[in-house]
N, CA, C and O of each residue as an XYZ file, in Angstrom:
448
protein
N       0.830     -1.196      0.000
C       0.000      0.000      0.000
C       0.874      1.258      0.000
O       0.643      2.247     -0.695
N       2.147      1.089      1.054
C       2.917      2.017      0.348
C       3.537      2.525     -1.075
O       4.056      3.630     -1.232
N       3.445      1.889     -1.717
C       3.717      1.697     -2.460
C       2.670      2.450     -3.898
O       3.145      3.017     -4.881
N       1.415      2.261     -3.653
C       0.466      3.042     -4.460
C       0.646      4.216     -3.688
O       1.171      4.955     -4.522
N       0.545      4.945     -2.531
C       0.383      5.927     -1.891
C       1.520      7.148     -2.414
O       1.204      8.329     -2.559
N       3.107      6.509     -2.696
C       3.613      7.134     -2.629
C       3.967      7.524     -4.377
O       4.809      8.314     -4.805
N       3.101      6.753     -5.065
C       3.016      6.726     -6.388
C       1.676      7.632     -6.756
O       1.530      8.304     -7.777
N       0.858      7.501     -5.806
C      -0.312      8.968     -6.342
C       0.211     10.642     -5.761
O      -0.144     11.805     -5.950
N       1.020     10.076     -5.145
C       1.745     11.196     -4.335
C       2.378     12.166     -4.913
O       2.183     13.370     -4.747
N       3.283     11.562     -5.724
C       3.963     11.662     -6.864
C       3.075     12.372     -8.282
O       3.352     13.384     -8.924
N       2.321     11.731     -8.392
C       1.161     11.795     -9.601
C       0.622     13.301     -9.369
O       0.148     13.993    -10.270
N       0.779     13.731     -7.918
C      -0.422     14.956     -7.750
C       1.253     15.842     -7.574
O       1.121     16.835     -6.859
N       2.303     15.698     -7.944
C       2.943     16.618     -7.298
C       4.025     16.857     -6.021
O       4.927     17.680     -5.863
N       3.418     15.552     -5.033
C       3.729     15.890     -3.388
C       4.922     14.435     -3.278
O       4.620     13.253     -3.437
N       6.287     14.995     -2.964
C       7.412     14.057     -2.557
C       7.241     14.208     -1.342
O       7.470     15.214     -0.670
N       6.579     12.594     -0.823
C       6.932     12.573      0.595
C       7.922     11.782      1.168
O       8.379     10.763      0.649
N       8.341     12.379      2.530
C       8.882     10.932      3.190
C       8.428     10.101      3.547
O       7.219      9.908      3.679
N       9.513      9.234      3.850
C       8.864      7.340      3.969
C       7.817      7.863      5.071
O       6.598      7.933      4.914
N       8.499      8.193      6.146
C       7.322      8.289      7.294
C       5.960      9.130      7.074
O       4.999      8.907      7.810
N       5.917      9.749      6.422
C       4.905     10.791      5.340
C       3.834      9.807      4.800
O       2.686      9.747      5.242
N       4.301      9.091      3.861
C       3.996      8.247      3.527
C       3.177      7.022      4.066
O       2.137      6.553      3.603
N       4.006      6.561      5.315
C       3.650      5.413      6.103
C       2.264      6.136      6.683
O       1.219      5.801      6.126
N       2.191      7.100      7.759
C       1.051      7.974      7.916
C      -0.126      7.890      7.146
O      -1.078      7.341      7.700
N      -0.312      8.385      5.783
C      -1.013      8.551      4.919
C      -1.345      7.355      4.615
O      -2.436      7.355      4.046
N      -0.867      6.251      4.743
C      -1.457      4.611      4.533
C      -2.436      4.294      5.588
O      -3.480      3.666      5.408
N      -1.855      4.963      7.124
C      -2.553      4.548      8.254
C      -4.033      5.359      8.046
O      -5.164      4.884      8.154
N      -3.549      7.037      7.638
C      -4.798      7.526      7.836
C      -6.191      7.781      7.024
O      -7.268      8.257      7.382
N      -5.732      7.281      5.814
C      -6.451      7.945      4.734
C      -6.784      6.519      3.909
O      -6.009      5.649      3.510
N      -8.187      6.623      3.815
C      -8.306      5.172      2.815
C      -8.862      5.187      1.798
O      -9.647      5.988      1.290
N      -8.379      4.131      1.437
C      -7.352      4.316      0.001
C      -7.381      2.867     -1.098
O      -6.868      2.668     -2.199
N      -8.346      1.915     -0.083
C      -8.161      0.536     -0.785
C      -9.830      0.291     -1.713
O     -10.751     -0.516     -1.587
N      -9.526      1.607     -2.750
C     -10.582      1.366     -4.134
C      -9.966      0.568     -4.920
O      -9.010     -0.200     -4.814
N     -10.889      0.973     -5.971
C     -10.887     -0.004     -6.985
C      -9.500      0.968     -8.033
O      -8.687      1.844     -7.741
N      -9.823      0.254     -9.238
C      -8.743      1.205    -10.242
C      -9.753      2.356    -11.158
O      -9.522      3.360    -11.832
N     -11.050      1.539    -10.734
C     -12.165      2.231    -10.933
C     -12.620      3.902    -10.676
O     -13.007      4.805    -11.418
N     -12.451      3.821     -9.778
C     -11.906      4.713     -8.257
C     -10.843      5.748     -8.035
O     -10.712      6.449     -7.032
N     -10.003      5.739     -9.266
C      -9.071      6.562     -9.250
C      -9.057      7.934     -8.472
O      -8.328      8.344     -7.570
N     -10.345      8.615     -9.282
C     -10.185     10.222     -8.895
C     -10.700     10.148     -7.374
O     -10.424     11.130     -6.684
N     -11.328      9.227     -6.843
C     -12.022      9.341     -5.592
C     -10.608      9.188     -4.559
O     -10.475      9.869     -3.543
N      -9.567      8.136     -5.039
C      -8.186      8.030     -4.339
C      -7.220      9.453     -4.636
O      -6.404     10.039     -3.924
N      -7.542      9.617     -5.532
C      -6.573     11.287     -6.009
C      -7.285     12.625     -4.894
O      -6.700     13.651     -4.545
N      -8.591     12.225     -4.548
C      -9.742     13.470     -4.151
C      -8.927     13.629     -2.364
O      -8.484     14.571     -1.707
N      -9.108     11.791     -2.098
C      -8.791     11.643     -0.564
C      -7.410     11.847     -0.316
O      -7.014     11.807      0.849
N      -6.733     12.029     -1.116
C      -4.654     12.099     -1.187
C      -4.661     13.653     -1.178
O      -3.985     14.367     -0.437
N      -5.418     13.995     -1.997
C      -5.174     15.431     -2.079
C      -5.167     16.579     -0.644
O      -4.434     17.536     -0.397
N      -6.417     15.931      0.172
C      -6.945     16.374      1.179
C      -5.786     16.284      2.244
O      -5.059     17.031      2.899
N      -5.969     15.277      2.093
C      -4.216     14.806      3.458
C      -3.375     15.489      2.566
O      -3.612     16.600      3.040
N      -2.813     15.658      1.921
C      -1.923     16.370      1.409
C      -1.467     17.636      1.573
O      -0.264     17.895      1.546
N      -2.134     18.276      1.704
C      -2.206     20.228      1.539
C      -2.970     20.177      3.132
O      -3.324     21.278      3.556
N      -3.237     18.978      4.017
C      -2.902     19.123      5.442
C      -1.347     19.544      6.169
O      -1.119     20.502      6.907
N      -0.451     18.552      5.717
C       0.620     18.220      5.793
C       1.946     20.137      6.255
O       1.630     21.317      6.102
N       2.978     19.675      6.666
C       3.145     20.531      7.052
C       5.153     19.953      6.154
O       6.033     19.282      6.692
N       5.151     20.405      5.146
C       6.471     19.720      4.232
C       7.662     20.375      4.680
O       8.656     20.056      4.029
N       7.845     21.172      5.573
C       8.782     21.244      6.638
C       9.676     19.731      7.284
O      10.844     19.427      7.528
N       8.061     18.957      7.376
C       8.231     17.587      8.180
C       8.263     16.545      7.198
O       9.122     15.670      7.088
N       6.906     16.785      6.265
C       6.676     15.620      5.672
C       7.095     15.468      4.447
O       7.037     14.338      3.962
N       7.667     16.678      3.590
C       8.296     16.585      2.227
C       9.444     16.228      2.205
O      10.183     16.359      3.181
N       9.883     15.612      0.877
C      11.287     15.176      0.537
C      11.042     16.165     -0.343
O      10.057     16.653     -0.897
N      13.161     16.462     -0.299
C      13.321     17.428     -0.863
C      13.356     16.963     -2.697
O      14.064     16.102     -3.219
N      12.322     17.886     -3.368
C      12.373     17.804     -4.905
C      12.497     18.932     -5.705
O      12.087     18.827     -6.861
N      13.037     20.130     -5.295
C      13.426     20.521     -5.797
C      15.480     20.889     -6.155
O      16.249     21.342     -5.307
N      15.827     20.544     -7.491
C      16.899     20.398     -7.784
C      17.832     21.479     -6.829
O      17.398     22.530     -6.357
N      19.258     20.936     -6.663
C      19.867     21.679     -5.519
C      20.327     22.524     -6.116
O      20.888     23.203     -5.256
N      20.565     23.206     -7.521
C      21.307     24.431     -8.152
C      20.353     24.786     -8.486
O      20.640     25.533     -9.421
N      18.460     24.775     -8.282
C      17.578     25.659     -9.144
C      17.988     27.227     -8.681
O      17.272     27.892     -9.429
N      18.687     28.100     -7.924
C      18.972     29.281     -7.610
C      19.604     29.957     -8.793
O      19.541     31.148     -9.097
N      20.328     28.807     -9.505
C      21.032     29.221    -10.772
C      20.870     29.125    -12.294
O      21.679     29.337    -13.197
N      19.215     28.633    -12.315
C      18.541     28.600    -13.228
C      17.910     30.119    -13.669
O      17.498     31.077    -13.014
N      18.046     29.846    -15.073
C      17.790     31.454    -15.227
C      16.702     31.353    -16.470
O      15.750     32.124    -16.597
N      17.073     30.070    -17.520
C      16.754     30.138    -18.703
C      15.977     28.323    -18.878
O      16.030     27.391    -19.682
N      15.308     28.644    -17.575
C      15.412     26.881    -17.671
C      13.659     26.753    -17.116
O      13.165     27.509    -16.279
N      13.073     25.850    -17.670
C      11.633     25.435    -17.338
C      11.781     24.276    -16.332
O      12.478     23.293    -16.581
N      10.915     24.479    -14.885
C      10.700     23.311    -14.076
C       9.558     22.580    -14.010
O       8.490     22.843    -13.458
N      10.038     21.264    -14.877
C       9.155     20.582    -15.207
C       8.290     19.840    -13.872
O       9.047     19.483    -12.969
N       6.529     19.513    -13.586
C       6.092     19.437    -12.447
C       4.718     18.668    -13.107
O       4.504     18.674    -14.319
N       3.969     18.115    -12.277
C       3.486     19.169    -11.408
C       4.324     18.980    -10.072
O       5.102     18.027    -10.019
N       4.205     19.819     -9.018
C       5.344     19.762     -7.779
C       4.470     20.414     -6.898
O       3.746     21.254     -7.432
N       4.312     20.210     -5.380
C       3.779     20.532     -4.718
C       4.645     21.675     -3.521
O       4.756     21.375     -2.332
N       5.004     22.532     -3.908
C       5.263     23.436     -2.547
C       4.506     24.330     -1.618
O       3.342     24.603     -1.911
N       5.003     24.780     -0.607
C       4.110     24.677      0.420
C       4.882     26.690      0.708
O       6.092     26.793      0.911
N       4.226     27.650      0.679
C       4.202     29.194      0.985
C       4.517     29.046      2.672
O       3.646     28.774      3.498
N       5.726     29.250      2.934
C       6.290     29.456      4.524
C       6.081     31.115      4.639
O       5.691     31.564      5.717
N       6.266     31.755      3.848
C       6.046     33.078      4.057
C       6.133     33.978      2.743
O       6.829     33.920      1.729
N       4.667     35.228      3.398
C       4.958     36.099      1.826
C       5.020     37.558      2.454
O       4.627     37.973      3.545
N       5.469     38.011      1.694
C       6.148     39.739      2.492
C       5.867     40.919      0.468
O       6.090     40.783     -0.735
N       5.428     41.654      1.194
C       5.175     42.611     -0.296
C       6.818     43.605      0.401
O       7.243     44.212      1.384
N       7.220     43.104     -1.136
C       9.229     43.445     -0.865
C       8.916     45.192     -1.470
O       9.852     45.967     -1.664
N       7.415     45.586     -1.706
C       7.287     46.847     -2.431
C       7.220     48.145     -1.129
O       7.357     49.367     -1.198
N       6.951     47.233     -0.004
C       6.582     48.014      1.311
C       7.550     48.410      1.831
O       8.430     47.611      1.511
N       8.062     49.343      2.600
C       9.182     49.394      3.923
C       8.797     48.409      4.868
O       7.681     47.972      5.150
N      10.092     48.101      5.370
C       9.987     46.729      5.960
C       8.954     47.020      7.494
O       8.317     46.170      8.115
N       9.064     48.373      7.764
C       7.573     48.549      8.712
C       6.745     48.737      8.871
O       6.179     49.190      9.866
N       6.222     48.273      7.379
C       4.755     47.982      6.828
C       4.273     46.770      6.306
O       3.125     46.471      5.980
N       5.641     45.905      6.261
C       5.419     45.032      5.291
C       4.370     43.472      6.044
O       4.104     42.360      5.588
N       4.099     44.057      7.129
C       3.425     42.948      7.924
C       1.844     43.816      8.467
O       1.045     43.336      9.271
N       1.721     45.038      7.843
C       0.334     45.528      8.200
C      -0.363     45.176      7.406
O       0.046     45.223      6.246
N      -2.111     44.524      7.758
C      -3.031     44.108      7.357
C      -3.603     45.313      6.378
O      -3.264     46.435      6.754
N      -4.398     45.265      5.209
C      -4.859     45.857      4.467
C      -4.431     45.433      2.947
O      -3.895     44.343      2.749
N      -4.662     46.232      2.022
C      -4.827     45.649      0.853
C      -3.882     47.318     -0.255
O      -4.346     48.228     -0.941
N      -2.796     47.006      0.057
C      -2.544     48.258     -0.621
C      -1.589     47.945     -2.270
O      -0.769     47.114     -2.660
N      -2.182     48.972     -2.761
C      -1.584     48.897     -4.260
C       0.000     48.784     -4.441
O       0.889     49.040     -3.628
N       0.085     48.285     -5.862
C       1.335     47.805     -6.196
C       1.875     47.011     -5.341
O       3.051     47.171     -5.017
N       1.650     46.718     -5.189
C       2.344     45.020     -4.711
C       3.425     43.944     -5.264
O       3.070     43.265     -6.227
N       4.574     43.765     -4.784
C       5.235     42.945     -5.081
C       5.858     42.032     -4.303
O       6.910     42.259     -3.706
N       5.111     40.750     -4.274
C       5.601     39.331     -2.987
C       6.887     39.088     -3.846
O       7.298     39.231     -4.998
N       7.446     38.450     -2.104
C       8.363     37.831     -2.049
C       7.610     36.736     -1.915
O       6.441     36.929     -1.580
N       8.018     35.481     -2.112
C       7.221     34.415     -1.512
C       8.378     32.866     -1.531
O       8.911     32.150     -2.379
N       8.285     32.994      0.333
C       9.649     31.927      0.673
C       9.216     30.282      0.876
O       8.873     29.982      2.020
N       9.209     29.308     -0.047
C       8.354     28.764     -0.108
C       9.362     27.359      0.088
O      10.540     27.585     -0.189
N       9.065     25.997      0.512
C       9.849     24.869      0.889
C       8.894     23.346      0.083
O       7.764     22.973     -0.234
N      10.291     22.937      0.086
C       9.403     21.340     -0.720
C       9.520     20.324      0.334
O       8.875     19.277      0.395
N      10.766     20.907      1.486
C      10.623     19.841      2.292
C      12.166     19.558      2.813
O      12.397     18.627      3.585
């Protein structure tokens, strides 16, 4: 069962770890048919974008993408937004609530 789990996992995007993985066997069920597909993709998804890929992601993104400039990352890939900051603000604004124009995120984001 690990084994399908960590193969729809994959399918939607999300590299987990083994223990990630093992979890998601215990918690989430999963023993349809082939029939059944999207209903197993529906329930993976859910546990999925629970998950906190700090803990539960393996790392998939390539270790020199910083030095990609001219290069397409092929996916789908699941990352997870640790933090977003509008880099357009002074930094003693950049955490006040409201909705102000021109906007430009930073957005510091982890696979795991």
């Amino acid at each position: 069962m690990n084994d399908l789990v960590a193969a729809l996992a994959l399918e939607l995007g999300a590299h987990l770890t083994p223990a990630a993985v093992q979890d998601c066997t215990q918690r989430v069920p999963l023993g349809f048919s082939a029939a059944q597909r999207a209903r197993q993709l529906e329930l993976l998804t859910e546990y999925v974008i629970s998950l906190d890929f700090g803990i539960a992601g393996a790392a998939a993104l390539p270790a020199d993408l910083k030095d990609w400039h001219d290069k397409t990352l092929v996916g789908p890939l699941i990352l997870q937004v640790n933090e977003s900051l509008d880099i357009n603000a002074a930094a003693r604004e950049r955490y006040l609530e409201g909705n102000r124009p021109n906007r430009c995120l930073k957005l510091v984001l982890t696979d795991g």
